[in-house]
C-alpha positions in Angstrom: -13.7 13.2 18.6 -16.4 10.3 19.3 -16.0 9.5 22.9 -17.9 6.7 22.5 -15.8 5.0 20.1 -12.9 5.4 22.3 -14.0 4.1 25.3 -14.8 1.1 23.0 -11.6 0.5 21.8 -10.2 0.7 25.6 -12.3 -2.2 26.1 -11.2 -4.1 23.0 -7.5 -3.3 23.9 -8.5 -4.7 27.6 -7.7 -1.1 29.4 -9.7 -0.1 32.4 -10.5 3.7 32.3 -13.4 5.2 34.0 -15.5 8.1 32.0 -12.8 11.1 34.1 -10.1 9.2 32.7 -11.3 8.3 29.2 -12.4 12.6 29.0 -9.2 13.2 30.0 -7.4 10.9 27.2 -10.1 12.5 24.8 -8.3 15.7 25.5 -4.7 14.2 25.1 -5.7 12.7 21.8 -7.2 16.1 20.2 -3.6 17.5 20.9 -2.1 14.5 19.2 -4.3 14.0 16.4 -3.7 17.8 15.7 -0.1 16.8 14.7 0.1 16.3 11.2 4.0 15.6 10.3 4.3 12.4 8.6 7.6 11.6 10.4 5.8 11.7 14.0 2.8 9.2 12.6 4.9 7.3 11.3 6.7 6.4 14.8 3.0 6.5 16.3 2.6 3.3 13.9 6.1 2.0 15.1 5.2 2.1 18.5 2.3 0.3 17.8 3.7 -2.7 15.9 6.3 -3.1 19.1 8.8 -1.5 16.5 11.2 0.1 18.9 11.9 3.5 18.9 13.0 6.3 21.5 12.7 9.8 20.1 11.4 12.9 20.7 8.0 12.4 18.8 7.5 9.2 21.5 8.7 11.4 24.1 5.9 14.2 23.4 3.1 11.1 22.5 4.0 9.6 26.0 4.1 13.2 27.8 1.1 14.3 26.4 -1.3 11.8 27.8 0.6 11.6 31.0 0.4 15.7 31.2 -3.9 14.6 30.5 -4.0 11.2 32.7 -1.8 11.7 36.0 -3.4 7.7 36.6 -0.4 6.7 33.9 2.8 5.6 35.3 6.0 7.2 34.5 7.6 3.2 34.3 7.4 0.1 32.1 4.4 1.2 30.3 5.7 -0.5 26.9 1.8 -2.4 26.9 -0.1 0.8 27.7 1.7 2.5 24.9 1.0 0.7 22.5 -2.7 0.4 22.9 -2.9 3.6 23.6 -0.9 4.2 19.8 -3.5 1.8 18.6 -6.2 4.3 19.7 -4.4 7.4 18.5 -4.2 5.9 15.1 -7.7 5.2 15.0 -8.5 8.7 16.6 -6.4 10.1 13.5 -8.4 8.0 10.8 -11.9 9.5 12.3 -10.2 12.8 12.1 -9.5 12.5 8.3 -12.7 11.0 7.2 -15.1 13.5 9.8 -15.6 16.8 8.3 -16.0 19.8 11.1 -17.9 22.8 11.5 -15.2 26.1 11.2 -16.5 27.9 14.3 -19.2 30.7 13.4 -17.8 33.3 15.3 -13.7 34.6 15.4 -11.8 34.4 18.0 -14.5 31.1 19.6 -12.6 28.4 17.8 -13.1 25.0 19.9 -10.4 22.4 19.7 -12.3 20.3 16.8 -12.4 23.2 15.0 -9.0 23.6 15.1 -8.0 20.1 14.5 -10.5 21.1 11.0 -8.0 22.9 9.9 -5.2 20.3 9.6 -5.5 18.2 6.1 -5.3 14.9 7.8 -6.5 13.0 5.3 -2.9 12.6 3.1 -1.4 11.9 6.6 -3.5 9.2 7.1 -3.2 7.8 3.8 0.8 7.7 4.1 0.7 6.0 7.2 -2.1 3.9 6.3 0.2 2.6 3.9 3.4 2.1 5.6 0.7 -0.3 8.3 -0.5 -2.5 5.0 3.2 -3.1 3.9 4.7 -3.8 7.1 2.3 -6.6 8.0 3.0 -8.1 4.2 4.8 -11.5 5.9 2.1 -11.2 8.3 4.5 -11.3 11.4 2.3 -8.6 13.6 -0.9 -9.8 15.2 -3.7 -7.7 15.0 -5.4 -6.6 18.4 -8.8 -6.9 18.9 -8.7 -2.6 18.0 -10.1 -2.5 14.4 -6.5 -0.6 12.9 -6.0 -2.9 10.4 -9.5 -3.1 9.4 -9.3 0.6 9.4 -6.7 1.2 7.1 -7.8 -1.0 5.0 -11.1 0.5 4.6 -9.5 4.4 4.2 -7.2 3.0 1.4 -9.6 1.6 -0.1 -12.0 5.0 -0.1 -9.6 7.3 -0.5 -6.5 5.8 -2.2 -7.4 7.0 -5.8 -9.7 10.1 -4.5 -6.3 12.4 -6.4 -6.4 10.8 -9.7 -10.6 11.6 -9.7 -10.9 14.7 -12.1 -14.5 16.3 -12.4 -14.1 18.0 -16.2 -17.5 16.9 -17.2 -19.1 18.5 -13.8 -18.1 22.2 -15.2 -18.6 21.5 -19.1 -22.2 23.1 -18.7 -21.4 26.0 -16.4 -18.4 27.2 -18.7 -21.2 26.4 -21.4 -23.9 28.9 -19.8 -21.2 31.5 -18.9 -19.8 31.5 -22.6 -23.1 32.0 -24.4 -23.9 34.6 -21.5 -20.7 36.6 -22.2 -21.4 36.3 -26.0 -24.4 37.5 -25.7 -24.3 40.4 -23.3 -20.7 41.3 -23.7 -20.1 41.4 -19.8 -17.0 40.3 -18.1 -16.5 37.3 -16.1 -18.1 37.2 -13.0 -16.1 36.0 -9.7 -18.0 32.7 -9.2 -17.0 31.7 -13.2 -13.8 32.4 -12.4 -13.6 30.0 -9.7 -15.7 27.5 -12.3 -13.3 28.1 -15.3 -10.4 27.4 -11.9 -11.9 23.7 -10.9 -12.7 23.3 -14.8 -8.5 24.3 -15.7 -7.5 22.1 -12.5 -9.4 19.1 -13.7 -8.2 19.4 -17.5 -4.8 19.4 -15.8 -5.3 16.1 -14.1 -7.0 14.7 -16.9 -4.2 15.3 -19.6 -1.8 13.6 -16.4 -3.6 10.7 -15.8 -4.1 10.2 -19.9 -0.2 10.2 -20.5 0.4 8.0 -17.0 -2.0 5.6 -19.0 -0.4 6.1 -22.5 3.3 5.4 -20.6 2.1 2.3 -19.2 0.5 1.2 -22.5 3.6 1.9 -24.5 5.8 0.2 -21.9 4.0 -3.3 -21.6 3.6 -3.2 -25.5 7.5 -2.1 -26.5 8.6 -5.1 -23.8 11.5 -3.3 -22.8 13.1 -2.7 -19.4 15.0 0.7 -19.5 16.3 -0.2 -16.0 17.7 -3.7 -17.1 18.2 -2.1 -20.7 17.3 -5.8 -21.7 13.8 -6.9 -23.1 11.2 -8.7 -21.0 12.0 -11.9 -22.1 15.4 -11.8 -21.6 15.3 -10.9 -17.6 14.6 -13.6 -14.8 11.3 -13.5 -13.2 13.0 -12.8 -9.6 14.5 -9.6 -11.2 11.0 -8.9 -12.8 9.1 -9.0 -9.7 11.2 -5.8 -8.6 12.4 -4.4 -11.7 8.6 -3.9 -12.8 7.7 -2.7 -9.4 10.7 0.5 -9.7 9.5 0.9 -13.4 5.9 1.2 -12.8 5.7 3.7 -10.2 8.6 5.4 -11.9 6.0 6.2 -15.0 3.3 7.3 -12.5 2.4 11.0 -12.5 0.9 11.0 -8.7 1.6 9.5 -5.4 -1.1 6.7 -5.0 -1.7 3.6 -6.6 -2.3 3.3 -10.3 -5.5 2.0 -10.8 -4.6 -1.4 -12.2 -1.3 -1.8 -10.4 -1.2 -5.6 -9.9 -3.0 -6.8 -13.2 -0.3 -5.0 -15.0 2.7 -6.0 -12.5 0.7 -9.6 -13.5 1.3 -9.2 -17.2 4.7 -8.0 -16.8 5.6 -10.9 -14.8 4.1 -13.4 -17.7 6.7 -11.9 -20.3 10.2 -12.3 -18.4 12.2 -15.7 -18.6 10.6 -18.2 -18.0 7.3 -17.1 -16.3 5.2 -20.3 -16.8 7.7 -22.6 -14.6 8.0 -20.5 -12.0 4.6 -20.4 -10.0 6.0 -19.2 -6.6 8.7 -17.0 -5.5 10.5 -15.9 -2.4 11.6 -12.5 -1.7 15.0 -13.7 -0.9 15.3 -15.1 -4.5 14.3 -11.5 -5.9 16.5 -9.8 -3.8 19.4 -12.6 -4.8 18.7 -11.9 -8.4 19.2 -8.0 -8.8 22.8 -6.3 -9.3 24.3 -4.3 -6.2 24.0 -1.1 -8.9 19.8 -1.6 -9.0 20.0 -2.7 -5.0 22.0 0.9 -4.9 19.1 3.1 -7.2 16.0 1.2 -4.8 18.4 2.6 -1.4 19.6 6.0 -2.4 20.4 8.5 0.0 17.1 10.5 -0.6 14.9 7.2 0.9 17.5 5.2 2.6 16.9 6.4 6.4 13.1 5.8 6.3 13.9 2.0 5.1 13.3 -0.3 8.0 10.4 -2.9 9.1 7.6 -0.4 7.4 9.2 -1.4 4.1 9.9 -5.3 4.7 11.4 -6.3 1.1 13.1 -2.8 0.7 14.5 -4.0 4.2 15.8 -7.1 3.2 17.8 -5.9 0.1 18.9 -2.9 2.9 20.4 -5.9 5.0 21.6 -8.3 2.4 25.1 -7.8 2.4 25.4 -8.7 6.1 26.7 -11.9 6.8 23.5 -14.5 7.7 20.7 -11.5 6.7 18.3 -13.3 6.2 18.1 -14.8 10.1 18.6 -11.4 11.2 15.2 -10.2 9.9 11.8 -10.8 12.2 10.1 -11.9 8.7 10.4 -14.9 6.7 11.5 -13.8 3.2 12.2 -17.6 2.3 8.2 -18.1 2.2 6.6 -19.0 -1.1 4.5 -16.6 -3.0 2.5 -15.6 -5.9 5.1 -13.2 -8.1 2.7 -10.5 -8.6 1.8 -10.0 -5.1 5.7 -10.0 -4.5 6.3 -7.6 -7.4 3.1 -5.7 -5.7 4.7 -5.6 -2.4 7.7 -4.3 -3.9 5.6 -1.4 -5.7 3.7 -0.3 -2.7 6.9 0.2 -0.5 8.4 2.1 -3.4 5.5 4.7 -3.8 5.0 4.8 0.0 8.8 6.3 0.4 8.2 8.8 -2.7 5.1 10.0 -1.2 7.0 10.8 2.1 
């Protein structure tokens, strides 16, 4: 962990802490960062939107720094928390993009080489996420922390690092070690097997990401919805923006983005009923627009618990059979956007609950 850096961000979240105490944290945040359930994260990045929540992941967050710091107070601490979540998720994202020596010697592993051993990185990415679709409607304030800047950067790097297959690095090796074998009639050696191994798992990916592509393809060109069981043209472009979002990541073969998400939600879009007078939508009249039996299939009971303010527009059609839902909700879903970055919206929140 880079001390530095979180004594920096203390500063920028206005917290006094003097180097004992920021060496101290540094210890608490190695045992926190070294939890990698999604579910505990995810209430880490509650906590530090001012979501409320009282569990026992906030209970062993709060404990564990307090076990570290004795100079944090056991009362109203709701401010300190939160910062100190802030931190914790920027501590995480250093984790997952740092790599770490393995100690050289068993039996002598330090604490960072421990916390090597945790895969952070799809961790981060999943609650990376769920931070970019909950401030969609923009009603959290960023601190002066760099989170936000953060996730957006580690999306952005790693968001598509599983749909990257390397077939062409291994042609030439398997190349060398056929005309070897041919030649001097010798079996495999270990190290080609591992080749042939990254070679096969590549292939694998490769034939994947060429029928996700094919799917897609075959979908925007047939123009026909197998949710609505209509064609394009026939459906309203408020039930497009989320009917398109289901179907796309419902044809996707992984658990990240498709590469050209929103230029294909785009074109979708431009095909429903009437598309070109309809220039800006709300995500109340999308949610208005789709039948209780769709509203049903987006909240099923696999995804339904995880739905809250982390999933804004799955939220909304979660709360729109209460009486005045709309009012209820700390967003504005009345505000006028662009479709696609609606239907987009819609897409992201859907993949983020599969990949959890």
């Amino acid at each position: 962990m880079n001390k530095q850096n979180v004594a920096e961000w203390h500063t920028l979240s206005k917290l006094q802490a003097t180097d004992e105490v920021l060496t101290k944290r540094c210890g608490a945040f190695d045992i926190i960062i070294a939890k990698n359930e999604i579910k505990f994260w995810l209430d880490i990045v509650r906590l530090y939107l001012g979501i409320k929540v009282n569990n026992e992941n906030v209970t062993f967050f709060i404990s564990t720094l307090q076990t570290a710091d004795d100079s944090i107070p056991r009362m109203k601490i709701e401010k300190l928390v939160k910062s100190l979540a802030g931190i914790a998720i920027l501590c995480k994202i250093e984790a997952a993009d740092t790599k770490v020596e393995e100690p050289k010697k068993e039996g002598q592993e330090t604490d960072a080489a421990k916390t090597a051993e945790v895969n952070h990185k799809e961790t981060v990415l999943v609650f990376c996420s769920a931070l970019r679709n909950a401030i969609f409607f923009g009603q959290y304030k960023a601190d002066k922390t760099p989170v936000f800047e953060k996730i957006n950067l580690f999306l952005n790097e790693f968001g598509h690092e599983d749909r990257i297959n390397n077939v062409d690095e291994h042609e030439e090796e398997i190349e060398s070690a056929l005309e070897r074998i041919s030649e001097e009639e010798e079996s495999i050696t270990d190290e080609e097997n591992i080749t042939i191994l990254k070679a096969t798992d590549s292939l694998i990916k490769a034939v994947k990401l060429q029928g996700e592509e094919i799917n897609v393809l075959w979908w925007i060109f047939g123009g026909y919805s197998e949710l609505a069981k209509e064609y394009f043209n026939t459906i309203s472009i408020q039930k497009m923006c989320v009917i398109a979002a289901k179907e796309l990541n419902d044809l996707s073969r992984f658990t990240t983005e498709f590469y050209a998400a929103q230029p294909i939600l785009r074109k979708i879009i431009t095909l429903s009923k009437d598309a070109d007078k309809s220039k800006t939508l709300t995500v109340k009249e999308c949610v208005d627009s789709i039948t209780q039996e769709f509203k049903n299939t987006l909240l099923n009971e696999k995804v339904s618990s995880t739905i809250d303010e982390l999933t804004p527009c799955l939220f909304a059609i979660k709360n729109s059979g209460n009486k005045g839902w709309e009012k209820s909700l700390s967003f504005d879903i009345t505000k006028k956007l662009d479709p696609s970055a609606i239907s987009m919206q819609f897409y992201r929140e859907i993949l983020f609950l599969d990949s959890i």
